[in-house]
Each structure stands twice: as C-alpha cells, then as structure tokens.
C-alpha positions as a Markdown table, in Angstrom:
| # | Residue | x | y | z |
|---|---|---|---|---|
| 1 | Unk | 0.0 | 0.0 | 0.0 |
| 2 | Unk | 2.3 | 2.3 | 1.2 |
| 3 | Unk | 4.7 | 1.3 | -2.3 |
| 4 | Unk | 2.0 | 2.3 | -4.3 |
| 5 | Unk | 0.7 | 5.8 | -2.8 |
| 6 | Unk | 0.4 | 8.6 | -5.1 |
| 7 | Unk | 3.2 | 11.1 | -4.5 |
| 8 | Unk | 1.0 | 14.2 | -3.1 |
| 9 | Unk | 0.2 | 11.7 | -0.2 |
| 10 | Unk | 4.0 | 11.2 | 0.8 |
| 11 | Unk | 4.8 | 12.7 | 4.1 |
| 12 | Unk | 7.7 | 15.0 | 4.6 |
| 13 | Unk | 10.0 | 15.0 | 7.8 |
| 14 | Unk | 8.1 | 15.7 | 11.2 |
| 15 | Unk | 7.2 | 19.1 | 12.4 |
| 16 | Unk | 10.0 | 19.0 | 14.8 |
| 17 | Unk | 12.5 | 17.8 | 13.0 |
| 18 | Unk | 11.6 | 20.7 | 10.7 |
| 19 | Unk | 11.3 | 23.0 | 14.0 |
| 20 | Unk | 14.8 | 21.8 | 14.5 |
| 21 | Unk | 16.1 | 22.0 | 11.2 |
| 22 | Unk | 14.7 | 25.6 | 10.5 |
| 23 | Unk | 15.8 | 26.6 | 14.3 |
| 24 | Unk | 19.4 | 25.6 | 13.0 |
| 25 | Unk | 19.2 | 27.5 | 9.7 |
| 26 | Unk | 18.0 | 31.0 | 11.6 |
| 27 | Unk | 21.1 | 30.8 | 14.3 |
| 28 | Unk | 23.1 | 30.1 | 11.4 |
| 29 | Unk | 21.8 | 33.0 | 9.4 |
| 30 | Unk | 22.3 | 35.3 | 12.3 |
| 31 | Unk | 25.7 | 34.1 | 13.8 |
| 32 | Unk | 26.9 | 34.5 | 10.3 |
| 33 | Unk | 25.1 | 38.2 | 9.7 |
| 34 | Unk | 26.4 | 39.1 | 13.0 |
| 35 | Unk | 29.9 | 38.2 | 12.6 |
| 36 | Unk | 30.4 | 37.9 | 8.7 |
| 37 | Unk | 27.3 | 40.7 | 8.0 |
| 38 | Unk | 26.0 | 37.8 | 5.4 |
| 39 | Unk | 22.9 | 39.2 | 5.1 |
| 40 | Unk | 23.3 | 42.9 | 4.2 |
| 41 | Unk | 22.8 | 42.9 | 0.5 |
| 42 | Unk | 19.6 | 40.7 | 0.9 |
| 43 | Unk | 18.8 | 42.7 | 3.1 |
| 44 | Unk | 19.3 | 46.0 | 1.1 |
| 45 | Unk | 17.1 | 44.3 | -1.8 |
| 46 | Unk | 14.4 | 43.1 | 0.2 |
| 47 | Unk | 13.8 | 46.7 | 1.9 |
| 48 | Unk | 14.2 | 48.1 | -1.6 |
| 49 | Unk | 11.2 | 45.9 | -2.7 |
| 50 | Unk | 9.2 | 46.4 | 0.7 |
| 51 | Unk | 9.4 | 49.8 | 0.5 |
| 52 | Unk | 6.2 | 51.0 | -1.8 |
| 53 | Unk | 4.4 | 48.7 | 1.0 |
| 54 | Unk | 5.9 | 50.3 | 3.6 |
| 55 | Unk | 4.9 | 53.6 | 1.8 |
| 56 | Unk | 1.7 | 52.7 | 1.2 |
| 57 | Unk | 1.0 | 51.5 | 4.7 |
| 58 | Unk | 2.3 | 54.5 | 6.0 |
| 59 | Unk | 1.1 | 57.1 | 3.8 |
| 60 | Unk | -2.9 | 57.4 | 5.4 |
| 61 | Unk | -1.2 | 57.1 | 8.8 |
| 62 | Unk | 1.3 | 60.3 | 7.8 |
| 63 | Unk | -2.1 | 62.2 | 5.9 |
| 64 | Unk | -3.7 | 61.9 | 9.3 |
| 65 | Unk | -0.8 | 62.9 | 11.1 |
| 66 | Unk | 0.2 | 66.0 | 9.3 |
| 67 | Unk | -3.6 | 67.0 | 8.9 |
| 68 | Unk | -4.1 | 66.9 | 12.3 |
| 69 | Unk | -0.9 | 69.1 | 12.6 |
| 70 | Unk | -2.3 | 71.7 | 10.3 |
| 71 | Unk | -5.4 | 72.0 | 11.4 |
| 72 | Unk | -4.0 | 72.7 | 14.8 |
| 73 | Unk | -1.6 | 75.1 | 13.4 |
| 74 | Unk | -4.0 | 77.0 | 11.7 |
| 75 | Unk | -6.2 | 77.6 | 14.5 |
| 76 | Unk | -3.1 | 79.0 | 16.4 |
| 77 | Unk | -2.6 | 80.9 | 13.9 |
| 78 | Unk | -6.1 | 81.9 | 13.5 |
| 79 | Unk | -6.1 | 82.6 | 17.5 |
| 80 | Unk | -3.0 | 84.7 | 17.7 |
| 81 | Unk | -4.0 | 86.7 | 14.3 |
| 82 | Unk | -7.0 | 88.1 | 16.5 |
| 83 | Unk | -5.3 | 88.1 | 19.9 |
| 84 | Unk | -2.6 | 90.7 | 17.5 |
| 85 | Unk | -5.3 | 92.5 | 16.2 |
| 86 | Unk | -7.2 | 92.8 | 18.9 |
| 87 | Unk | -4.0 | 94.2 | 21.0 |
| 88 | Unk | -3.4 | 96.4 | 17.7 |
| 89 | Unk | -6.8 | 98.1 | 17.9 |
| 90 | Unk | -6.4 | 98.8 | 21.7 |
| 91 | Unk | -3.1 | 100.5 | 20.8 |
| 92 | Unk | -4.3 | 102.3 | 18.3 |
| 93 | Unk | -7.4 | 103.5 | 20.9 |
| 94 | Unk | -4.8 | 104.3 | 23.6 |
| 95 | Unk | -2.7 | 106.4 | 20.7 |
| 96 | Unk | -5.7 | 108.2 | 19.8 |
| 97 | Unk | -6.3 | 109.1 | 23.6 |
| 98 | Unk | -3.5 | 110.0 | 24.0 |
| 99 | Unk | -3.0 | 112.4 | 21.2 |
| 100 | Unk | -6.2 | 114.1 | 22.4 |
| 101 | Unk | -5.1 | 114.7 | 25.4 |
| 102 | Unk | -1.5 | 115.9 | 24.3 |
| 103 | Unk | -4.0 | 118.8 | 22.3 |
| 104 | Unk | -5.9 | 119.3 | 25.1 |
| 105 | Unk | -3.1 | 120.0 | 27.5 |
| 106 | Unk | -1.9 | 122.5 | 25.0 |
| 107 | Unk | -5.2 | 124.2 | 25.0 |
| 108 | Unk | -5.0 | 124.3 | 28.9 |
| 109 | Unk | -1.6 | 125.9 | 28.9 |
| 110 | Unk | -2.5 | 128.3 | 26.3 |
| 111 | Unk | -5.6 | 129.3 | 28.7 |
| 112 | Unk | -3.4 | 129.5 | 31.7 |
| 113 | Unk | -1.3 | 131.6 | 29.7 |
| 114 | Unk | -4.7 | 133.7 | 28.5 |
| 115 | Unk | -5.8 | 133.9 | 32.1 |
| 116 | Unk | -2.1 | 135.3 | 33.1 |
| 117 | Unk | -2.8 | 138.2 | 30.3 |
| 118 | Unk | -6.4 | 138.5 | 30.7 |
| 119 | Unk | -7.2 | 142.0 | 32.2 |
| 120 | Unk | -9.5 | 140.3 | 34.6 |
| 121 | Unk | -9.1 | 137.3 | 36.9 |
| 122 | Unk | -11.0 | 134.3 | 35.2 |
| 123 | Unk | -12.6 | 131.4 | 35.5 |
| 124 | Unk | -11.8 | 128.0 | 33.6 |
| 125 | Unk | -15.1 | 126.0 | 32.2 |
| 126 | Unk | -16.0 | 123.5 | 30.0 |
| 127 | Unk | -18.6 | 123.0 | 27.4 |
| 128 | Unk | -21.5 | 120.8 | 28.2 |
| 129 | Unk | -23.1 | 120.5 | 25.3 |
| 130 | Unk | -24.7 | 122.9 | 22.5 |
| 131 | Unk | -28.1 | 125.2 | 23.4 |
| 132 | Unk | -31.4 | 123.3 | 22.3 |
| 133 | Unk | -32.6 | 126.3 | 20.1 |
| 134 | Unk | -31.3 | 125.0 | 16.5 |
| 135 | Unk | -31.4 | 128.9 | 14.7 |
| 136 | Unk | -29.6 | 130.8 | 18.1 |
| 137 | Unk | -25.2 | 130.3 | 18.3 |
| 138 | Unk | -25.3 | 129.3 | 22.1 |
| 139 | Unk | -23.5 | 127.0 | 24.4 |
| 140 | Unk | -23.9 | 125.5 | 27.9 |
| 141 | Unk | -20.9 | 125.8 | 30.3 |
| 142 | Unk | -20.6 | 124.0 | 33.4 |
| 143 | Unk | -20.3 | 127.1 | 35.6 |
| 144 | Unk | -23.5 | 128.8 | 37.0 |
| 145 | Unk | -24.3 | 130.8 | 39.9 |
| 146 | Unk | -23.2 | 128.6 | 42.4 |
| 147 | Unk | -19.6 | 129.3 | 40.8 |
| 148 | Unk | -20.6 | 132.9 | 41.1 |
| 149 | Unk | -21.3 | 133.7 | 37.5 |
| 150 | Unk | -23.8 | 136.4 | 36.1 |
| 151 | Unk | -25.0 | 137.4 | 33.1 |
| 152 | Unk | -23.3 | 139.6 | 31.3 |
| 153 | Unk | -19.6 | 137.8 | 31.5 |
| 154 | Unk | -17.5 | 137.7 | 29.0 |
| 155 | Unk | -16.2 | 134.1 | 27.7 |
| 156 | Unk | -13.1 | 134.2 | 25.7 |
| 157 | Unk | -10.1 | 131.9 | 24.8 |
| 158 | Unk | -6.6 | 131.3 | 23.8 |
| 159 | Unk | -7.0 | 133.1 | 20.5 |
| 160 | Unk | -10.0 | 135.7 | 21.1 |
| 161 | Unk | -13.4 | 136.5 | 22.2 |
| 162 | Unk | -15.8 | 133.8 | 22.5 |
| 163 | Unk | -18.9 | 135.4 | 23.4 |
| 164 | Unk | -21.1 | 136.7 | 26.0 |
| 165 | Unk | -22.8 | 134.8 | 29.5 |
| 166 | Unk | -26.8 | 135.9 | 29.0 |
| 167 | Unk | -28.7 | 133.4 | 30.8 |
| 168 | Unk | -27.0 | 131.6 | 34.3 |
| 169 | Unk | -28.7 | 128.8 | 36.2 |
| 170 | Unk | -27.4 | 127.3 | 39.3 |
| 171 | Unk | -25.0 | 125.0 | 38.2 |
| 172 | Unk | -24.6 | 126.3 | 34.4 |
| 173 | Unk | -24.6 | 129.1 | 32.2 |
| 174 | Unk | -25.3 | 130.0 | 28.4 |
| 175 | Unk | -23.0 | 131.6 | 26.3 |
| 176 | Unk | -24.1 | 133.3 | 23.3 |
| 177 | Unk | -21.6 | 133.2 | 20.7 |
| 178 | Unk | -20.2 | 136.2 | 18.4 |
| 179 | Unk | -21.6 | 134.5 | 15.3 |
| 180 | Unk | -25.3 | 134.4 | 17.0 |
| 181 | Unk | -27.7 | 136.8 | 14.8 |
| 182 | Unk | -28.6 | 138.6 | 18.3 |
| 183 | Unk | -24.9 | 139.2 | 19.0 |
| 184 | Unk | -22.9 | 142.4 | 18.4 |
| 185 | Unk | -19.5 | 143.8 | 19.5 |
| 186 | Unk | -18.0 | 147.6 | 19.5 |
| 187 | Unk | -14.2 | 147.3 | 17.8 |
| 188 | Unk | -11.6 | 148.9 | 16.7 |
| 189 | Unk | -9.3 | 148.4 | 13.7 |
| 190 | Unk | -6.1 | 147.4 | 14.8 |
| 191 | Unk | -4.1 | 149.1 | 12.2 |
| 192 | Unk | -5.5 | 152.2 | 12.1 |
| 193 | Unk | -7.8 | 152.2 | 15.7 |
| 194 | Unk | -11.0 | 152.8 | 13.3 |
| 195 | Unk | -14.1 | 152.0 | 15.7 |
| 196 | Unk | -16.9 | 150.3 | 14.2 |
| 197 | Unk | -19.2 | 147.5 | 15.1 |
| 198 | Unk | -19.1 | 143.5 | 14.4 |
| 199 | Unk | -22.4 | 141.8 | 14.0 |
| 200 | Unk | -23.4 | 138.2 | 13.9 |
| 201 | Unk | -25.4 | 136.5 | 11.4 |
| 202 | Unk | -25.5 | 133.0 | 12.5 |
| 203 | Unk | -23.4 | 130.2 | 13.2 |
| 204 | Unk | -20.9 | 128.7 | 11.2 |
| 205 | Unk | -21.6 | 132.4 | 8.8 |
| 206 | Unk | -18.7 | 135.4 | 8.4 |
| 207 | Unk | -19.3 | 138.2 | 10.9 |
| 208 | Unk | -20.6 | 141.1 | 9.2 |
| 209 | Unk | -19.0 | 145.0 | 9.8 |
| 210 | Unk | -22.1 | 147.0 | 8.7 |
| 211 | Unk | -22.7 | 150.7 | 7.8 |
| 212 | Unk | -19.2 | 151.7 | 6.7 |
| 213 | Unk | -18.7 | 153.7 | 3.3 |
| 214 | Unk | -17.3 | 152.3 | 0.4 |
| 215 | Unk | -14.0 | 154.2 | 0.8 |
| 216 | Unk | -13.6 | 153.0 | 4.8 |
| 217 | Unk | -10.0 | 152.2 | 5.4 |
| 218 | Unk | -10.4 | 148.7 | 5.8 |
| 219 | Unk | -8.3 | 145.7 | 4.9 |
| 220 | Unk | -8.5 | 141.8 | 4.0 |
| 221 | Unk | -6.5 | 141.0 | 7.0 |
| 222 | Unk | -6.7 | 143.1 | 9.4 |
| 223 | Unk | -7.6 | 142.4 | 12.7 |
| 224 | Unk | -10.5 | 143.5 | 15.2 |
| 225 | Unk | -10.0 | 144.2 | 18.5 |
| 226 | Unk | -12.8 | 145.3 | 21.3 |
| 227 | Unk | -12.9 | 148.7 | 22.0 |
| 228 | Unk | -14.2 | 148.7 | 25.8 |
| 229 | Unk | -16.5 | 151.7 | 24.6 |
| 230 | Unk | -19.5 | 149.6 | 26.1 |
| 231 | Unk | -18.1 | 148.8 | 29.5 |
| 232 | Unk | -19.0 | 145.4 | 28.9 |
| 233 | Unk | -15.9 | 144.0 | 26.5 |
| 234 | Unk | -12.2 | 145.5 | 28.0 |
| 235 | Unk | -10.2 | 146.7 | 25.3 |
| 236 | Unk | -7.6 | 145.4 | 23.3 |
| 237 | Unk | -9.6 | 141.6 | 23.3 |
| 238 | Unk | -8.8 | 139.7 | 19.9 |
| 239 | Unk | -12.3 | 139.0 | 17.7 |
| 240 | Unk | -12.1 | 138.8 | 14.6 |
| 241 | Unk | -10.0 | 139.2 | 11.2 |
| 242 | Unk | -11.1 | 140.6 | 8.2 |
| 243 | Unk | -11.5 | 138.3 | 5.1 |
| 244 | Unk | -13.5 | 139.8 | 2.2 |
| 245 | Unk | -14.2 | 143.3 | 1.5 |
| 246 | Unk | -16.8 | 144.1 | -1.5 |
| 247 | Unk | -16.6 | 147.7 | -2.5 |
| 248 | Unk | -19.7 | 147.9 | -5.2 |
| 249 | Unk | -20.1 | 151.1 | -7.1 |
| 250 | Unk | -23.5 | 152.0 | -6.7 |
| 251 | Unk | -23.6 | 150.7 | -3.1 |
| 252 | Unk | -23.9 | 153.6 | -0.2 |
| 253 | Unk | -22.1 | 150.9 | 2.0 |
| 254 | Unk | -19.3 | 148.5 | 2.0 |
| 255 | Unk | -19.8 | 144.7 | 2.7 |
| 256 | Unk | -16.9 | 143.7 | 4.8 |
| 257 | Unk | -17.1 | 139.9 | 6.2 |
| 258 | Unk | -14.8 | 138.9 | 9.2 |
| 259 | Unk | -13.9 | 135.2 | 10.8 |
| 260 | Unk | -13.4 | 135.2 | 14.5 |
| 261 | Unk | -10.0 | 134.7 | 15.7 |
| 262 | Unk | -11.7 | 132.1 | 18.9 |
| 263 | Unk | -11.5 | 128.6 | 17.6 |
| 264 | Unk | -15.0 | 128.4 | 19.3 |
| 265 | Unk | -15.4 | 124.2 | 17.9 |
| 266 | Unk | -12.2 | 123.0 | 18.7 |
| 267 | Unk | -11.9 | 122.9 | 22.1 |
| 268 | Unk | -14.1 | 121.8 | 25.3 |
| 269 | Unk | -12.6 | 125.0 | 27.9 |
| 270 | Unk | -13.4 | 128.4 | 27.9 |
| 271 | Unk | -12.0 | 131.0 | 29.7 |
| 272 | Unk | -14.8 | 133.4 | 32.0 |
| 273 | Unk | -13.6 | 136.9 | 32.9 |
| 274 | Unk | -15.0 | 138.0 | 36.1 |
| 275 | Unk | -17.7 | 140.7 | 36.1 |
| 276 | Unk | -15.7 | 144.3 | 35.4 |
| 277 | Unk | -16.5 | 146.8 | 38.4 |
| 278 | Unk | -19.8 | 149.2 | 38.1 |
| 279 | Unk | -18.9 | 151.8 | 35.9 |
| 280 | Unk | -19.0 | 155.6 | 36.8 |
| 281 | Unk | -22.8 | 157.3 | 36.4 |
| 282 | Unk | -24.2 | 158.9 | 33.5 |
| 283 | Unk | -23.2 | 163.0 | 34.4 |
| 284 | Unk | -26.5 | 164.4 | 35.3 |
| 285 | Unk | -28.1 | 166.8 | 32.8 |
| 286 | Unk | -27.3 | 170.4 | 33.6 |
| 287 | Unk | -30.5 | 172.4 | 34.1 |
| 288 | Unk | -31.3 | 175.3 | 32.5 |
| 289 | Unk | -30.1 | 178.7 | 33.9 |
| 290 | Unk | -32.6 | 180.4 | 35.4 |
| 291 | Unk | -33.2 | 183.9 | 34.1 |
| 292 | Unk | -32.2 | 186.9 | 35.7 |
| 293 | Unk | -35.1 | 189.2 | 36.9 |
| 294 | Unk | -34.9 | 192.6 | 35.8 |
C-alpha cells in the first residue's frame, strides 16, 4: 500500500524535525550576519522591494498625522492673528487718547497763559453741550451761579473773544456766541484804531461790519479788536479778522465779512472773565439857567 501511494500523499519529515532543522538554519543566518554581516545585500534588496508597502501602509497614517498638525496650526494661527489684532486696535485706541489729550493739554496751557494776560481774573469751564434752540449760536458751560457767574460775562479763549454769558442757572450758564444773529460787539481796527461794530449773522456764517462807506479804510486781513467803549468788552480783546471786503459802485455801504479769531469748535474749555466793576454814572443833565429878573 504504502509502495504504491500517489506522490501528493508522501509525508515530509516531522514538524519538529523541521522545527529543529529551521531553528538551526536562523542561528546560522544570524551568527553568520552578526559576525560575517551575510545578510546585508539581501537585506538592502528586500527593503528596496518592501518599500512601496511600507509607503503605502504608511502614507494614510502620515495624511492623518500632518492633517491633524495643520489643522492645529491654523487655529493658532487663526487665534494669535486676532489676539494681534485685537491688542493692535487697543493700541491704536490708547494712541488716539493719548494724542487728544496731548491737544488738550496744549489748549489748557494756552488758557493759563490767557488767564495770566487776561485784564481780569477768570474762571476756567467746560462745554457741556450745545443750546437746544437750532437757529440761536449758544452754548452751555458748566459754571453757574453757584460758581458765582452772572450774566453779562464775558467768555473768551486762547486766541479771542468767544462770546457773551446771558442766561446763568445754578450750576450752568449760556454763552451766546459772536456769530449768533442777536450778538454784536464795538471794535476797533487794529491798524488804524478805526471804531466800528461786528455783528453776527449766524453760526458757522462770516461776521458782518455793517454801515461803513465804500471808501472805509479797511483791509482783507486786518484784525479786530474790542474797544471797551461799552463797558462790557475791555479793550484790546482779539475778535475777529477781516477776510473779504466788497466795494460795489453803486452801493452807499461797503460789505466787509470777518472770521473770528476764537476757535469756538475745537476745544471743550473756555475761559470766564470775572464781572468788570460798576462803571461811573451817567453825568447828570445840567438844568437850564434860570433867568435873571430885571
């Protein structure tokens, strides 16, 4: 029977002797690689043809890997980009602040200055806000009778005459402006001390000088000064400057436009001149000698 068995039914050696056989092969193979480095260029070959399965085994793994990476990376990036410009935006706020105040301070220094000049001792205040009537050039101060302020006052700045205090409340006061329509002030030509009158015709429009001939000495350029003729202004206070004068043939009076010299809406403080002492009384009218009797 065993003669006569087809060859695929033939049994091999025994799985230990094969155990042993293949046991003695690999200590072979590695005493040999160790010592003698047999196995290097097989090895070198085999890794050359296991590597597109190594790189295609890897490759998903690596995706994942260096997506996750990314991913991570942008939204650090995308987290400091608004961290940056968040701190950038706060800079630019505290610049902004801080260049206001560097004007403001100026402005203060220029009033102390004023104040130092002024030929009264006044008063610094602040704007609180603009009057409620739209067609009148008034403001509200935060300085009222409580601060010892009466109507009549005069509110000026760095540069000039700002207006005049007609309505005072306890804790504020309004301050009609030269440009308001209701508003006019007795001045002088500084070049040539030539007294006329500057009138306002509304805000945010040229002051007008009014009734002067056509051949009235007056210049683009010059500049106005109060003439203290109405004990209410003191002399010499800046007001306006000159900046158009129409001389139309046929005209009995010239049109002569001025700006004031006050930079009335750039700033928030005013300066208030304390009220002037009461002027002397009118003379009394001398009567009428009487007639001698004969």
């Amino acid at each position: 029977m065993q003669a006569n068995q087809p060859a695929f039914f033939k049994q091999g050696p025994k799985p230990l002797t094969r155990v042993l056989i293949f046991s003695a092969f690999s200590v072979g193979l590695m005493v040999g690689d160790a010592n003698y480095q047999l196995l290097n260029q097989v090895r070198d070959k085999l890794s050359l043809a296991l590597y597109p399965l190594q790189w295609l085994a890897t490759t998903p793994i690596n995706a994942l890997i260096e997506g996750n990476d990314y991913l991570q990376q942008q939204a650090q990036l995308v987290s400091e980009n608004k961290s940056l410009n968040n701190e950038k935006l706060a800079a630019k706020g505290m610049a902004m602040r801080l260049n206001a105040l560097e004007i403001e301070n100026a402005h203060l220094r220029d009033l102390k200055i004023a104040s130092e000049n002024a030929p009264r001792q006044a008063q610094l205040t602040k704007i609180l806000y603009n009057s409620r009537d739209p067609f009148a050039a008034k403001l509200v101060l935060d300085k009222g009778q409580q601060n010892e302020i009466s109507a009549g006052q005069i509110v000026l700045d760095a540069s000039g005459v700002v207006g005049q205090i007609v309505r005072v409340q306890p804790l504020t006061s309004e301050v009609r402006l030269l440009s308001d329509r209701n508003h006019m002030v007795p001045v002088i030509v500084e070049r040539n001390q030539l007294r006329t009158v500057v009138y306002g015709s509304g805000r945010h429009v040229p002051l007008e000088v009014r009734n002067m001939a056509p051949n009235v000495d007056i210049k683009v350029g010059d500049r106005l000064l109060t003439s203290g003729i109405d004990s209410i202004y003191p002399a010499g206070l800046p007001v306006a400057k000159v900046t158009k004068v129409e001389r139309t043939t046929g005209n009995a009076f010239a049109r002569i436009y001025s700006e004031p010299l006050a930079q009335i809406d750039q700033h928030r403080y005013f300066l208030i001149l304390n009220a002037p002492a009461a002027p002397p009384p009118y003379p009394a009218e001398a009567s009428a000698p009487k007639a001698k009797k004969h």
